[in-house]
C-alpha positions as CSV (number, residue, x, y, z in Angstrom):
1,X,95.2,109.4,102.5
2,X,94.6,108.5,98.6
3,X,91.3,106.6,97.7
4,X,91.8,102.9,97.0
5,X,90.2,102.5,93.8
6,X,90.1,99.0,93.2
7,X,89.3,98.3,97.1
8,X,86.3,100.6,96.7
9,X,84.8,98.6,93.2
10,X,85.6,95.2,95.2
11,X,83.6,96.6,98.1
12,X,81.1,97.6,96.1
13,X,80.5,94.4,93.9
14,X,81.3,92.5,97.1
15,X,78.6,94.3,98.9
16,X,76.0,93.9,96.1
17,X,76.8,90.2,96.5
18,X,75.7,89.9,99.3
19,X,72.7,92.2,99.4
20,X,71.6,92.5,95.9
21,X,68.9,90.2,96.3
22,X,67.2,92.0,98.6
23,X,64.1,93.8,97.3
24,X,64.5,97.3,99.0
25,X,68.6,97.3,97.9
26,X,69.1,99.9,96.4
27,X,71.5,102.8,95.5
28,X,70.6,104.7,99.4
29,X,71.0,101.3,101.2
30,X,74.6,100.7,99.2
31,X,75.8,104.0,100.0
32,X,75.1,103.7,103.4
33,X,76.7,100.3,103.9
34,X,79.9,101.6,102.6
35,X,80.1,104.6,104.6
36,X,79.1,102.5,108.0
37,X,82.1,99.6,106.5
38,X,84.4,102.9,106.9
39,X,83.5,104.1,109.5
40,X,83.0,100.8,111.8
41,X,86.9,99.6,110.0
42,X,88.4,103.7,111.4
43,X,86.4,103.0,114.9
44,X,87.8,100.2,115.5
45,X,91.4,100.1,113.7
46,X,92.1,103.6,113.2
47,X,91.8,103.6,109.0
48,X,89.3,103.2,106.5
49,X,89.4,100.2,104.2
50,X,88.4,102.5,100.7
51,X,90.0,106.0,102.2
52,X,86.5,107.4,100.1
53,X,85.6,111.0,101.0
54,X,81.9,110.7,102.0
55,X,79.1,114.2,102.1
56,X,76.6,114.6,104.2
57,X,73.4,115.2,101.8
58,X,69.5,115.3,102.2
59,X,69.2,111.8,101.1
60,X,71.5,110.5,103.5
61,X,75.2,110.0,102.8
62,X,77.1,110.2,99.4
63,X,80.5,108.8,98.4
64,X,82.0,111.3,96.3
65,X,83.3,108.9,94.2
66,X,80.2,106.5,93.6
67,X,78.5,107.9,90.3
68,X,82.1,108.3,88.8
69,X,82.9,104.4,89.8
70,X,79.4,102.8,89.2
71,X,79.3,104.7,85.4
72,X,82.6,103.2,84.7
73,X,81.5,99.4,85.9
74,X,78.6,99.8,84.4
75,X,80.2,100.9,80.7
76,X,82.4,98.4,81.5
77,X,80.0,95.6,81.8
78,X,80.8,94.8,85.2
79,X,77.7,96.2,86.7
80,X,74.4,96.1,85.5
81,X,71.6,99.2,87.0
82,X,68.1,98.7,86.7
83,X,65.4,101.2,87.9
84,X,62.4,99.6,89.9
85,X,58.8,100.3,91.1
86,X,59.2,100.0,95.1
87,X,56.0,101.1,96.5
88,X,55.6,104.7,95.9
89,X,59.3,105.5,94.8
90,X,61.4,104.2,92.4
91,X,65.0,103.4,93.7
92,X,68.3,101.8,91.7
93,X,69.1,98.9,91.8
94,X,72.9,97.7,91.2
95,X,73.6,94.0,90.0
96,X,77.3,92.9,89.8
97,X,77.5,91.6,86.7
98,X,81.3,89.8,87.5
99,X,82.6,88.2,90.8
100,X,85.0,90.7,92.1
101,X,88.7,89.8,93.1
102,X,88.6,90.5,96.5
103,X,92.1,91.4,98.5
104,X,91.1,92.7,102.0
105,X,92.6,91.6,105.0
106,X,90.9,89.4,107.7
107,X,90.3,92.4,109.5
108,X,88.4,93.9,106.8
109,X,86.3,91.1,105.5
110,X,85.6,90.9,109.7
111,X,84.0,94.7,109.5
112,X,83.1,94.2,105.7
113,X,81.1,90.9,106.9
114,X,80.0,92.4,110.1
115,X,78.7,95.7,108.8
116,X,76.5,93.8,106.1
117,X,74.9,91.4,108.5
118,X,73.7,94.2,110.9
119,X,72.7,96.4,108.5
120,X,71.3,94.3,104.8
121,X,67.7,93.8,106.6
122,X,66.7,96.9,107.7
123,X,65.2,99.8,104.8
124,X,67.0,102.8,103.5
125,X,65.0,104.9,105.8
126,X,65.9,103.2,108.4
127,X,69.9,103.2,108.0
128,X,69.6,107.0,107.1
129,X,68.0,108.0,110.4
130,X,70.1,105.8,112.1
131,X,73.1,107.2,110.5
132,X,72.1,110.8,110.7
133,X,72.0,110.6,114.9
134,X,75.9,109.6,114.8
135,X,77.6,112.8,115.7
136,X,80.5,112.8,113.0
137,X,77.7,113.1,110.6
138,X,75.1,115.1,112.8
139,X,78.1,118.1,113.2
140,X,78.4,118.8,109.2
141,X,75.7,120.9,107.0
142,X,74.4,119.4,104.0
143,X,76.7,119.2,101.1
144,X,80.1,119.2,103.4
145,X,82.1,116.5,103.6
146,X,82.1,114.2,107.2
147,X,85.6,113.9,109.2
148,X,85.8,110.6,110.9
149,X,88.6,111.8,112.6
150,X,86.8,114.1,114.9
């Protein structure tokens, strides 16, 4: 299972698309709609669409490969990160900066597409509790990485 580079930046810009507009979309949110777009894609077809290795952390759930990507985007001027006031935090906010060049199949723009609309109005807090209670994730210790094969 190798990580799909180019899948995982089109995910991400496509998912920033879609979401960006959102006030409370930020860097927590975007983490945790790609790792439920995995793991909704592997429940229900047996593989995930990026093949990213995700860790369980105190924040909620971290793609391993996420600083590494977004750095290169943004150097790249793909991708543009702004920190905001939101309430009493600050969070970080992504803005895709080009339209990305999107090659998933229909099955994947049908978990992509679902997995946004269920989750783009609820708040980081929110997704991460909800997340935490699923017991792939609830199994693994901080800092470990979370095996959707179990």
């Amino acid at each position: 299972m190798t990580f799909n580079k180019e899948k995982y930046i089109n995910l991400i810009l496509y998912i920033l698309l879609q979401c960006s507009d959102r006030r409370n979309f930020g860097k927590t949110m975007l983490c945790s709609i790609l790792y439920s777009i995995d793991f909704n894609h592997y429940k229900q077809y047996g593989d995930l669409i990026t093949n990213e290795t995700y860790i369980k952390s105190k924040k909620g759930i971290q793609p391993k490969h996420f600083r590494k990507i977004t750095k290169e985007l943004i150097m790249d001027k793909k991708l543009y990160l702004k920190k905001q006031a939101y309430y009493n935090r600050t969070i970080h906010k992504y803005y895709p900066l080009i339209i990305p060049h999107t090659k998933f199949t229909k099955p994947e723009y049908n978990t992509i597409n679902h997995t946004i609309k269920q989750l783009k109005n609820n708040n980081a807090h929110t997704i991460t509790k909800h997340l935490v209670k699923n017991p792939v994730i609830n199994i693994v210790e901080f800092g470990d990485e979370i095996n959707m094969k179990i």
